[in-house]
C-alpha positions as CSV (number, residue, x, y, z in Angstrom):
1,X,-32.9,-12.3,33.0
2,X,-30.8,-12.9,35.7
3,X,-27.8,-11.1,37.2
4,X,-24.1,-12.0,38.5
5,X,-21.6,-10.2,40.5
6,X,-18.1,-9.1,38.8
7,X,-14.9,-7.3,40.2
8,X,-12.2,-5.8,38.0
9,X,-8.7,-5.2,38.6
10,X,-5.8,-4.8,36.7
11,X,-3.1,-8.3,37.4
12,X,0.4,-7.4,39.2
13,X,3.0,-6.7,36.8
14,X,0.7,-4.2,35.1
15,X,1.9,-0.7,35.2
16,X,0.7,1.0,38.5
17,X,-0.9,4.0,36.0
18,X,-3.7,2.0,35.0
19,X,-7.0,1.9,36.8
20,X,-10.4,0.3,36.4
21,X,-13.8,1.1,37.0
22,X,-16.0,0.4,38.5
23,X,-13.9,-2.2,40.3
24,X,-17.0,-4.2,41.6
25,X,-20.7,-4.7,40.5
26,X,-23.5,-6.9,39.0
27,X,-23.9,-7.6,35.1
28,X,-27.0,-9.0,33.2
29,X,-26.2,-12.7,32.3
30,X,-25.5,-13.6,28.8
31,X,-27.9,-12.3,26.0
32,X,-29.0,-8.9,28.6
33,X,-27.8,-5.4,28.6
34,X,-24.3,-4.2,28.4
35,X,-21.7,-3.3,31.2
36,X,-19.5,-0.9,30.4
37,X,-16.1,-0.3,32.4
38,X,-13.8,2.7,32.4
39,X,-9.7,2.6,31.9
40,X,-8.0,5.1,33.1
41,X,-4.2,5.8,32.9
42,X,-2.4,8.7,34.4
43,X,1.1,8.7,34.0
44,X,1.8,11.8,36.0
45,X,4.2,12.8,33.5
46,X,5.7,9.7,32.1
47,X,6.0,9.3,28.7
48,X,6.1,5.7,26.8
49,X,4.0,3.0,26.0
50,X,2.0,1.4,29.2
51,X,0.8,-2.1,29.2
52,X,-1.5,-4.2,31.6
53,X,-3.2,-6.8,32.2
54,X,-7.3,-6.3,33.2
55,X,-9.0,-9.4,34.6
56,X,-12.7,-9.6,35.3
57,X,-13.4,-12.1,37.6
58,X,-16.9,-13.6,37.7
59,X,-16.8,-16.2,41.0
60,X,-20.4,-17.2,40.6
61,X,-19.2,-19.0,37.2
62,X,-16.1,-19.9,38.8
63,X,-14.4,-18.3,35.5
64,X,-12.6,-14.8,34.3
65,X,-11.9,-12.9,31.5
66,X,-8.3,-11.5,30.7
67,X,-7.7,-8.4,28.6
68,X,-4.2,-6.9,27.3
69,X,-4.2,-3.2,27.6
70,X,-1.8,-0.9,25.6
71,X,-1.7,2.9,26.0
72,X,1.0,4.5,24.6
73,X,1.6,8.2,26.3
74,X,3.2,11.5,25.0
């Protein structure tokens, strides 16, 4: 089973509260083990609902994978 390198970001336009990671690493091709990534959001305070956009961009496929992300805060 074979490997590929990944990096993780959340798009601009995304609000700045949300984070990602780890934002860089290697996952098991199709078929292997799972990669799990951790989002974060810390609104400092802010209430309200807080949406993103989380790409995954895989450039040894030449491809990405695109996420909505919705946390609403109290």
């Amino acid at each position: 089973m074979g490997f590929k390198d990944y990096y993780s970001a959340f798009a601009p336009g995304s609000h700045p509260s949300l984070s990602v990671s780890p934002c860089a690493g290697r996952i098991d091709r199709k078929g292997g083990e799972s990669t799990f990534l951790t989002i974060a959001c810390a609104p400092a305070g802010q209430a309200g609902t807080f949406t993103g956009a989380l790409v995954i961009n895989l450039p040894e496929d030449l491809s990405k994978l695109s996420y909505k992300v919705r946390v609403v805060s109290f």
